[in-house]
C-alpha positions, -999 to 999 in steps of 0.1 A, spaced: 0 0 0 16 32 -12 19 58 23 26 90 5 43 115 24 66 149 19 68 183 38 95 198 16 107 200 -18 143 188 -5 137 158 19 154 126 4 138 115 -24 128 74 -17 102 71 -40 88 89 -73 68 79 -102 79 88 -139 56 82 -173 75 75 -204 71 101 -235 45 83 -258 46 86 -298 19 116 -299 38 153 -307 20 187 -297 7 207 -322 25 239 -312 26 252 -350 -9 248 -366 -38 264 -373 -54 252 -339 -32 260 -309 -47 268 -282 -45 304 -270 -32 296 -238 -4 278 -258 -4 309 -277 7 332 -246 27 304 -234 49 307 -263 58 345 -255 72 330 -222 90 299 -233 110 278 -261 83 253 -280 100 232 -305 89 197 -321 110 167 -302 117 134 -310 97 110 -286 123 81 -289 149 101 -276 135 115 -246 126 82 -238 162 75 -235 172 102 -217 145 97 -190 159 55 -192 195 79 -182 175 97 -154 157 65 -139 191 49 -135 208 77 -116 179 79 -95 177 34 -88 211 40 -81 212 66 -54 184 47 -36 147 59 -51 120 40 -60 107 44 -99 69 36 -104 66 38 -139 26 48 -150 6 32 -176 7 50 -208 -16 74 -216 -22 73 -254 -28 106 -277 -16 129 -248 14 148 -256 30 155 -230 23 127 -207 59 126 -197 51 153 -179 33 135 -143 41 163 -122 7 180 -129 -13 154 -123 -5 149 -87 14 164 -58 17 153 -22 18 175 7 28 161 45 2 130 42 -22 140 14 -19 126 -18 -37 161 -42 -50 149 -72 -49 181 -100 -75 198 -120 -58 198 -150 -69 225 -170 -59 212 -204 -94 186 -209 -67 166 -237 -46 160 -203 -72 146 -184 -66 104 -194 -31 112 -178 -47 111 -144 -63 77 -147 -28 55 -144 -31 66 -104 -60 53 -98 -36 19 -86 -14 40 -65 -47 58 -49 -58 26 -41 -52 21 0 -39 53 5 -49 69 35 -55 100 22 -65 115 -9 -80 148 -15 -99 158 -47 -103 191 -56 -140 205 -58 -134 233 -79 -110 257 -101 -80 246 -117 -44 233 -101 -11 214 -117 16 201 -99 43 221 -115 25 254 -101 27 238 -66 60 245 -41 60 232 -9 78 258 22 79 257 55 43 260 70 30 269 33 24 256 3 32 282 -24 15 280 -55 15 298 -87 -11 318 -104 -4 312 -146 -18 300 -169 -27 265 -159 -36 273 -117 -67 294 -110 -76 313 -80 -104 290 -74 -82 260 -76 -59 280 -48 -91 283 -26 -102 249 -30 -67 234 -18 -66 252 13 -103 238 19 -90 202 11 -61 208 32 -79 218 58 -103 192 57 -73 165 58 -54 180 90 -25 197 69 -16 226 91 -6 252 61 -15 281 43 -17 280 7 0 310 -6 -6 321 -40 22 335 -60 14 360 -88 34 370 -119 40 403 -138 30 389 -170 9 362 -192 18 331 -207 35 311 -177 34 275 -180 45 266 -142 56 281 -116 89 256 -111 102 269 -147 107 302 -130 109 291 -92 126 262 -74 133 251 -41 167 234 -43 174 233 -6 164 241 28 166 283 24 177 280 -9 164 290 -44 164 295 -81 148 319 -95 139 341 -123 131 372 -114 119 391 -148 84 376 -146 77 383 -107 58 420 -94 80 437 -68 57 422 -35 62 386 -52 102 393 -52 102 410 -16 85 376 -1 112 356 -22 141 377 -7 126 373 27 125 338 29 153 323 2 188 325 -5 182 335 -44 200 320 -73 192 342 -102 185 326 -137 190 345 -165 163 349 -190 178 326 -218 184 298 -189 146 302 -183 139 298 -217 161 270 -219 140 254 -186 176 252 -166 151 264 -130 137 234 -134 160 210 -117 153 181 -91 162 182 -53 172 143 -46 182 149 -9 190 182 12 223 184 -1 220 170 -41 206 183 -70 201 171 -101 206 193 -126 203 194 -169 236 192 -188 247 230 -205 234 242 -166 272 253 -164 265 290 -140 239 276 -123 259 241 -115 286 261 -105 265 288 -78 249 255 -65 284 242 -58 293 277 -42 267 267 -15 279 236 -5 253 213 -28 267 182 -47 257 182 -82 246 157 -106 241 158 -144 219 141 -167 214 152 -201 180 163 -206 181 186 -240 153 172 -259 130 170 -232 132 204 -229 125 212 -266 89 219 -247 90 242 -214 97 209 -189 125 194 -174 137 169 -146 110 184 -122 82 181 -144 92 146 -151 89 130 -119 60 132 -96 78 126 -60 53 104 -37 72 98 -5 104 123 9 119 117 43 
């Protein structure tokens, strides 16, 4: 019986469930994109990938992860849908609640039925009631549970976490994080927790109150706008003290090393031909 379970976004990472990328490319080009995809597009890099290769580079992440100690649950496809690699969104745990999403895409929504064997004897799973909320907009802090306000998280999906929180003993305000401008995907392409205090972050697309809190509360790593672009915030904590990072993340390697952080390197570059990386890939389920 899975026992979900995280309070942070660093705790060590002993179990996680990944999706390969199925044979189904986005249609970022033709005559019917979306217009959130639209305003997406302002924010980030969309570029046609080539399924079989991601596939092999998340085969290169799955074996650095068996090998430092984490358990890989590998979902069920989900055919036709895109960007199923991407399980992040579809789920996210916080202290003993397994949160399934409201995905806001409806083309995402058969990527949500491959947990339904993971939901199965959990203790405790919330569903949301109302509004929209993806995993990759969803940060967890100490005594909060930051989540951000773009393209694919409503307010009403921010209210009716806190309810289901609430209603599940979590102790923790949800705090909603606003940007200065349209077209975000996730939060975690522009904000990460790498480590206790510690954060990247991109600071372009926050308003000043946004960036005040930030500097209150983190040790900031600034990313450049072209390492935004190129998805490099998007990294994966493994323990307190290890991140793993995309190959070509040469500055921000090296400012993670400054603090003391060992760093590990897959390479990830044609999963990021579309705005996701190693966070958006896995969908931790249990941190110590």
């Amino acid at each position: 019986m899975l026992t979900p379970h995280a309070t942070s976004e660093y705790g060590t990472l002993h179990h996680v469930a990944m999706r390969y990328a199925g044979n189904t490319i986005p249609d970022i080009d033709g005559p019917r994109v979306h217009p959130v995809l639209t305003r997406q597009k302002t924010t980030s890099s969309w570029r046609p990938y080539d399924p079989a290769t991601v596939r092999t580079q998340q085969d290169t992440l799955i074996g650095l992860l068996r090998s430092r100690g984490t358990e890989v649950t590998l979902l069920d496809a989900a055919p036709g849908c895109p960007v199923q690699h991407y399980p992040r969104d579809i789920a996210f745990v916080v202290d003993h609640v397994l949160v399934t999403a409201r995905l806001n895409s409806t083309h995402r929504l058969p990527e949500a039925d491959a947990l339904a064997p993971l939901l199965t004897g959990a203790p405790h799973v919330a569903h949301l009631d109302e509004g929209t909320i993806e995993g990759g907009d969803v940060s967890l802090h100490t005594g909060t549970v930051l989540v951000g306000l773009g393209e694919e998280t409503s307010p009403t999906g921010v209210r009716a976490l806190q309810r289901a929180l609430d209603h599940h003993g979590v102790d923790r305000e949800v705090h909603p994080v606003h940007f200065a401008v349209d077209g975000i995907v996730h939060l975690d392409d522009h904000f990460t927790i790498v480590a206790p205090g510690t954060a990247l972050i991109h600071r372009s697309v926050f308003p000043p109150p946004e960036l005040r809190w930030f500097e209150q509360h983190f040790d900031l790593i600034d990313v450049t706008d072209h390492e935004a672009s190129a998805v490099q915030t998007n990294v994966l904590a493994l323990s307190p003290g290890t991140v793993i990072v995309a190959a070509g993340s040469d500055r921000i390697a090296a400012q993670l090393t400054a603090r003391g952080l060992e760093v590990l390197t897959v390479d990830y570059s044609e999963v990021t031909r579309i705005p996701g990386s190693l966070r958006c890939t896995t969908l931790p389920l249990t941190r110590a």
